[in-house]
C-alpha positions in Angstrom: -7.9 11.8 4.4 -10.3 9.1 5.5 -9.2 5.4 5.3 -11.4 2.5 6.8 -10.3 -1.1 7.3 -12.1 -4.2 8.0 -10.2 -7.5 10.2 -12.2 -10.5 8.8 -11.4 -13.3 10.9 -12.3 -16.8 9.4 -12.3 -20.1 11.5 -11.5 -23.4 10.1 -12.4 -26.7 13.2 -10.9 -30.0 13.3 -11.4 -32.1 16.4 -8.2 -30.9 17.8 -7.5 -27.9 15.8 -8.6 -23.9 15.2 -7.0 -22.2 12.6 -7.9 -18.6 11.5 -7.1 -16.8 9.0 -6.9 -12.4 9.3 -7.4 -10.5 6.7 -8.2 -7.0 5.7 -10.7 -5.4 3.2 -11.6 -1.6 2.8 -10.4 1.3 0.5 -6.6 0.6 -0.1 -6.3 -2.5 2.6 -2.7 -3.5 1.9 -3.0 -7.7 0.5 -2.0 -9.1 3.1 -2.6 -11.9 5.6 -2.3 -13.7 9.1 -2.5 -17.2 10.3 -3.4 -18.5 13.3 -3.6 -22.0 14.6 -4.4 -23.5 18.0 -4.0 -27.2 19.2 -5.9 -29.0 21.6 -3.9 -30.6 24.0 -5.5 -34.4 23.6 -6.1 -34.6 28.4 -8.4 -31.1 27.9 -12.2 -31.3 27.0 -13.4 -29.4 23.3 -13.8 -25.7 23.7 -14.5 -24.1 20.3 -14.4 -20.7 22.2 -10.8 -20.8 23.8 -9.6 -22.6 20.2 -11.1 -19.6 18.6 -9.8 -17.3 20.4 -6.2 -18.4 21.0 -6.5 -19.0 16.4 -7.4 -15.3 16.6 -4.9 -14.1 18.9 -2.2 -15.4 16.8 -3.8 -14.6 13.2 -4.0 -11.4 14.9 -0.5 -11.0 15.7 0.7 -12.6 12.3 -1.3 -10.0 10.6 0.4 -6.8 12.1 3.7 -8.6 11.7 2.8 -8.9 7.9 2.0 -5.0 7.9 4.8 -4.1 9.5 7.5 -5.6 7.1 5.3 -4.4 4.2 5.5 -1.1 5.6 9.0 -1.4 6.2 9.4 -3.0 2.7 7.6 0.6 1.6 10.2 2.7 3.3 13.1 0.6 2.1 12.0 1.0 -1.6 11.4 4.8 -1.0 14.6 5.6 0.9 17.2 2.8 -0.5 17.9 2.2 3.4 17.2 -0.7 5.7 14.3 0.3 7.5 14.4 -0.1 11.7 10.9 -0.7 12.8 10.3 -1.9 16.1 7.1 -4.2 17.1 
């Protein structure tokens, strides 16, 4: 079997704030989604690129937490035991 899934990343900008938003599309991409949000300190200059990719990181990281407890949400349904998944 073949499976391919897409990360879309999407940036939302404020003055002092990146959020992003992960999701996944593709054949049977689970529904689910991260969230990511970086916060200029007020001293530091604007950089969209370091607010981007901080948002990302975390989105990032959100998202694979999200897919992990659906996973483990999968196996608990299947086996009727608590499910020990380590991230």
């Amino acid at each position: 079997m073949h499976n391919h899934w897409i990360v879309d990343l999407n940036f939302e900008e404020d003055e002092d704030r990146t959020t992003c938003t992960a999701s996944l599309s593709g054949f049977s991409a689970p529904g689910v989604q991260g969230l990511g949000v970086a916060r200029r300190n007020p001293d530091d200059t604007p950089d969209a690129t370091v607010g981007e990719e901080l948002a990302a990181a975390r989105a990032c990281s959100n998202l694979a937490h999200e897919l992990i407890n659906k996973a483990a949400t999968g196996i608990e349904v299947r086996t009727h035991e608590r499910a020990h998944l380590i991230f």
